[in-house]
C-alpha positions as CSV (number, residue, x, y, z in Angstrom):
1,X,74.5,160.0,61.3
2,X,73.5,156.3,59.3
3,X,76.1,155.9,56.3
4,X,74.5,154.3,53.3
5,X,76.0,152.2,51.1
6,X,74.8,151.9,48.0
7,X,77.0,149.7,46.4
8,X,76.0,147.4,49.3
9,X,72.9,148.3,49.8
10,X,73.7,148.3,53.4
11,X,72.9,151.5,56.1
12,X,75.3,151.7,59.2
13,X,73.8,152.9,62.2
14,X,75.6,153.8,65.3
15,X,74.4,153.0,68.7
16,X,76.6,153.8,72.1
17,X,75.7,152.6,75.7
18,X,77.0,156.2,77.4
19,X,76.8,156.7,81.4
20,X,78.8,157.2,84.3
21,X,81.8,155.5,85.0
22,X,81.0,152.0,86.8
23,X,77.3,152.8,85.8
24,X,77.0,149.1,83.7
25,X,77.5,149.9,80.0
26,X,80.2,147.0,79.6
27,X,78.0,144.8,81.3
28,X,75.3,145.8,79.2
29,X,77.1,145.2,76.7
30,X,78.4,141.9,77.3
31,X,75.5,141.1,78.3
32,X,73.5,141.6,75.0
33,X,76.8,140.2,72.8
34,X,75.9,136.9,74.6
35,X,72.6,136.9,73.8
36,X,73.2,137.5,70.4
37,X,73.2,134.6,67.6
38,X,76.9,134.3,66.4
39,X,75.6,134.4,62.8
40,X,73.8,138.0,63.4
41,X,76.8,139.3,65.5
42,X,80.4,140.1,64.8
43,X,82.8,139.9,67.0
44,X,83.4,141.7,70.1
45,X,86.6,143.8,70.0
46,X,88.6,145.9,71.9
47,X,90.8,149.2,71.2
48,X,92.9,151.2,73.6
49,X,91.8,155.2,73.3
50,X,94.4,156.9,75.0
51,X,94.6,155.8,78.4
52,X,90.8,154.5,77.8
53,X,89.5,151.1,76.7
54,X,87.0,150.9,74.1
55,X,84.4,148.1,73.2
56,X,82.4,147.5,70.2
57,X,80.5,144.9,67.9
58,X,78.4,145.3,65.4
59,X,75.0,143.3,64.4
60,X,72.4,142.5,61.8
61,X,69.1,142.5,63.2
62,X,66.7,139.4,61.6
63,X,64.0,139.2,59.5
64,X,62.4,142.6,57.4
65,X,64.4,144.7,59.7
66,X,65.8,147.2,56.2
67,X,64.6,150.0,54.9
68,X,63.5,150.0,51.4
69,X,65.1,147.0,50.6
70,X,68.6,148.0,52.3
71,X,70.0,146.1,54.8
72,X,70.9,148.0,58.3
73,X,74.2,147.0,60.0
74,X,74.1,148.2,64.3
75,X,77.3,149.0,65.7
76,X,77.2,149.3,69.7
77,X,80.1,151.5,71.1
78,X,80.8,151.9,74.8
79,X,83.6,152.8,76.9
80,X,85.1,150.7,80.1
81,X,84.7,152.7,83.5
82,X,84.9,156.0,83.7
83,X,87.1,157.9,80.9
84,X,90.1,159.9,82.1
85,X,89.4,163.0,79.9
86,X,86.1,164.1,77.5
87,X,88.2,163.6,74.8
88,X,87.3,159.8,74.0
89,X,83.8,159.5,74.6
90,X,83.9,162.7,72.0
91,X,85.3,160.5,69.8
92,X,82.8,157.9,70.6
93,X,79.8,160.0,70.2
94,X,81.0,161.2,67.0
95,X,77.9,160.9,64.4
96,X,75.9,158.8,67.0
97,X,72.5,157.1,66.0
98,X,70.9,156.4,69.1
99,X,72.1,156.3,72.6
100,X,71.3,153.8,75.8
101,X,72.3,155.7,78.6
102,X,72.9,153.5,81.6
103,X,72.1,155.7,84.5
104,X,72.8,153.9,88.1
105,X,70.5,153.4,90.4
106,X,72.2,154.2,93.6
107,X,71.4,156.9,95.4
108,X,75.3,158.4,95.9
109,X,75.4,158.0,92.1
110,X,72.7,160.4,91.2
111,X,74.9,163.4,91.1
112,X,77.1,161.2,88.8
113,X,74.3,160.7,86.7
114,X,73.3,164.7,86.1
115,X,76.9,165.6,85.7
116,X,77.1,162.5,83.1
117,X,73.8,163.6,81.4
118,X,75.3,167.3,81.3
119,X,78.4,165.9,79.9
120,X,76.6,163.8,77.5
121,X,74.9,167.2,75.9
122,X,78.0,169.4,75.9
123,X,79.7,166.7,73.9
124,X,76.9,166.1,71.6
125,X,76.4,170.0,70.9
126,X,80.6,170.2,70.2
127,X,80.0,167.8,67.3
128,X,76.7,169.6,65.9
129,X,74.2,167.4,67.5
130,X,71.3,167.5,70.0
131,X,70.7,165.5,72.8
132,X,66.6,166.5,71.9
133,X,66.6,164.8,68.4
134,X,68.9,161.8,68.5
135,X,67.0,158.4,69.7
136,X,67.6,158.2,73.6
137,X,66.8,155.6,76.2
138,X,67.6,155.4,79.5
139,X,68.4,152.3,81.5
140,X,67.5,152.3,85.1
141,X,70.6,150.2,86.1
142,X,70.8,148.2,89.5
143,X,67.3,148.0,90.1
144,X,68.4,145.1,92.1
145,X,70.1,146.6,94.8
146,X,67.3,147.3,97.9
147,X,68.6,151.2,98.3
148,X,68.2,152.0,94.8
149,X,66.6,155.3,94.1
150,X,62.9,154.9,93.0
151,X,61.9,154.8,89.2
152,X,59.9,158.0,88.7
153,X,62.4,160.1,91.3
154,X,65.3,159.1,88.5
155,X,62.9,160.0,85.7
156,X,61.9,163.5,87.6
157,X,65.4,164.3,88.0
158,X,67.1,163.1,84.9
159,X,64.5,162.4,82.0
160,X,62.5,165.8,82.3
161,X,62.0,165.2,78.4
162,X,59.8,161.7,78.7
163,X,62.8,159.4,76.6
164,X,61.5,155.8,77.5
165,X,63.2,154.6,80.5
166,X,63.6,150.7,81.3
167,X,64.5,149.1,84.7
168,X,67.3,147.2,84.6
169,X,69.2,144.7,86.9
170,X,72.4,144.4,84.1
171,X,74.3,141.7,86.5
172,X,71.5,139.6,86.1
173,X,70.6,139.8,82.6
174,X,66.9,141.9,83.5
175,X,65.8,144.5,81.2
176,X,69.1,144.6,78.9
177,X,67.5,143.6,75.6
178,X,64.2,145.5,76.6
179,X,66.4,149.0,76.4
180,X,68.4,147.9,73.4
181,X,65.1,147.0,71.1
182,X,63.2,150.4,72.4
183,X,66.0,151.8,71.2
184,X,67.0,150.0,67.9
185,X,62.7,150.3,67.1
186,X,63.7,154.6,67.8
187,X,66.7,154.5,65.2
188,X,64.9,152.4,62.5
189,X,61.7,155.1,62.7
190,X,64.2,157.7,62.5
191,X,65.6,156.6,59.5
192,X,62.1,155.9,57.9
193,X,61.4,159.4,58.7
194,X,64.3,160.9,57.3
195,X,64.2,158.7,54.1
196,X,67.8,157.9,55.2
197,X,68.8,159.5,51.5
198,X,67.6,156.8,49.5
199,X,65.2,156.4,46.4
200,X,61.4,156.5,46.6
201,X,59.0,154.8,48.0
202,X,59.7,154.6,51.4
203,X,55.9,153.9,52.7
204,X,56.9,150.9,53.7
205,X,60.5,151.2,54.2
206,X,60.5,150.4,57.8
207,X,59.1,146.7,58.4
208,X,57.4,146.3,61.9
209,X,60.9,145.1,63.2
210,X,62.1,147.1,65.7
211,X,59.2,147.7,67.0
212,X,59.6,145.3,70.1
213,X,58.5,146.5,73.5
214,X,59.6,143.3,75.3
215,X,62.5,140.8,74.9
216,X,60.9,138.4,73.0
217,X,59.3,140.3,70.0
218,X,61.3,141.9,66.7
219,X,59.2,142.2,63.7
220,X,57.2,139.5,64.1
221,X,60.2,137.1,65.2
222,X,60.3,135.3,68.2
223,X,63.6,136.7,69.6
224,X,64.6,133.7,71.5
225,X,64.4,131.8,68.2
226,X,65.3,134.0,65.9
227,X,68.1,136.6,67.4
228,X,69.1,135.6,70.8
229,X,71.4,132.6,71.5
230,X,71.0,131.1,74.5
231,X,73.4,132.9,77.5
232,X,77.2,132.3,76.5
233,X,80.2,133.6,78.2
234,X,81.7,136.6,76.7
235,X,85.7,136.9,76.7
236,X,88.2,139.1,74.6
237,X,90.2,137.0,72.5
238,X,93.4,135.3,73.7
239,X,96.6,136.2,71.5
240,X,96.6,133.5,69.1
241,X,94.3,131.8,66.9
242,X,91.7,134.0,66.0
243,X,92.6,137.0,68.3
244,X,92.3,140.3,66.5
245,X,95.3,142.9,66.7
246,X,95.2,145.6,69.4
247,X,95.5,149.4,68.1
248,X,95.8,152.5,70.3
249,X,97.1,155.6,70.4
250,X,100.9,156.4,71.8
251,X,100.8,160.1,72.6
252,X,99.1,162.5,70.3
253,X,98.9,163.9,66.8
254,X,101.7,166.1,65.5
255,X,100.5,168.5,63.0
256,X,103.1,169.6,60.4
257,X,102.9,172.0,57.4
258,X,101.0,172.1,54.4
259,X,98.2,169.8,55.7
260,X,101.0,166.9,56.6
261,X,100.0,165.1,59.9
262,X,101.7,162.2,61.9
263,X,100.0,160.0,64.3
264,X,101.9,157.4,66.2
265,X,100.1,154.2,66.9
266,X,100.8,151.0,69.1
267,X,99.7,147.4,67.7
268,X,99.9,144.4,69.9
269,X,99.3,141.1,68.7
270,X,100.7,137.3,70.3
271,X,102.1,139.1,72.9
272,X,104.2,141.7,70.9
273,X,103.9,144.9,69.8
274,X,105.0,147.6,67.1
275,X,104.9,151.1,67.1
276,X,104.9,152.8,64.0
277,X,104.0,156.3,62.6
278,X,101.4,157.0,60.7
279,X,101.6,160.0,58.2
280,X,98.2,161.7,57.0
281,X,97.8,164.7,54.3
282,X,94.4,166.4,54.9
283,X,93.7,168.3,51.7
């Protein structure tokens, strides 16, 4: 669900690429964090979950993109590979916005792809969500390879519900920011819709951007002028200048009494690392 911040005057949606593992959500990923002007995007981080590796960014689309007058804030989640438990992508999914799911394309991966899609609803139902009313799009991934499973047999089998789905060749760059935008033009009508929890007149709290059915149109902006950089290499940071510490999670949490809660935690940084404790009280 969007936090608002009124203080701000900023809404935070929440957007994950989900799919099976080696299915091309960090591609994706990396792939649209290239594209993306440094002065819309922050930086692209990385966090250990468990055993799992997590990568995220977050980014200001151009332009009227607000509603009523509030700015909105993206944050793209996705895990690396395929996670070694449900428990992460739980985590991940938590209070999603909208959801890119990067389905492969390969025809010994389409059994992946329903148990993924299955997994994908369990998870959303455990956290009081439905897969039927959060913004979905699926990416047809590897579109590129000559075996690939055709279009509407991977829309028969997995989209039975009509979500748009978008070809996509991610090693190549094809169709990436075409599923993004359908997407990012879902979660911004959604949040018209639901008036987000802000003041009046909403009528035209949605601008047109968003509403972009190719790669080169946002409300009204050219995107390869506006939003998109052109292609850059994407790499964590080193350790050193300008590398952001490294925090993940060293076991798991050990409940006490009375609400008291410790939770031990790694951080890495140059080359070193720390582990220290860190002690909750849920009241």
């Amino acid at each position: 669900m969007a936090l608002v911040n009124s203080n701000k005057r900023e809404i935070n949606a929440k957007l994950v690429y989900y799919g099976p593992g080696l299915a091309g959500k960090t591609t994706s990923v990396n792939h649209v964090y290239g594209k993306l002007k440094p002065e819309f995007r922050g930086q692209l981080k990385t966090m250990n979950v468990q055993s799992d590796r997590m990568f995220f960014f977050d980014f200001t689309p151009p332009g009227d993109a607000n509603v009523n007058g509030y700015n909105v804030r993206l944050h793209i989640y996705t895990l690396k590979g395929e996670p070694s438990g449900p428990a992460p992508w739980k985590m991940v999914l938590k209070g999603v916005d909208g959801i890119v799911f990067v389905a492969d394309s390969s025809p010994e991966r389409m059994a992946a792809n329903r148990e993924s899609l299955q997994n994908l609803d369990e998870y959303l139902k455990g956290s009081g969500q439905s897969i039927s009313d959060i913004p979905l799009v699926f990416a047809y991934n590897k579109r590129d390879q000559a075996d690939a499973v055709p279009v509407d047999e991977m829309q028969r089998v997995l989209n039975p519900r009509n979500r748009p789905g978008v070809p996509v060749a991610a090693t190549k760059g094809e169709g990436v920011l075409n599923a993004l935008l359908t997407l990012v033009k879902m979660v911004l009508k959604k949040l018209r819709e639901e008036r987000a929890g802000l003041e009046p007149s909403l009528d035209a709290a949605i601008s047109p951007a968003g509403a972009a059915t190719d790669e080169r149109e946002m409300g009204g902006y050219d995107i390869e002028e506006e939003l998109v950089a052109e292609p850059e290499p994407v790499s964590l940071p080193s350790a050193g200048e300008g590398a952001e510490p490294e925090i993940s999670f060293l076991g798991h949490a050990e409940i006490l009494d009375n609400g008291h809660m410790r939770l031990p935690l790694v951080i890495s940084y140059g080359g070193r690392e720390k582990t220290v404790t860190l002690d909750l009280k849920i009241s």
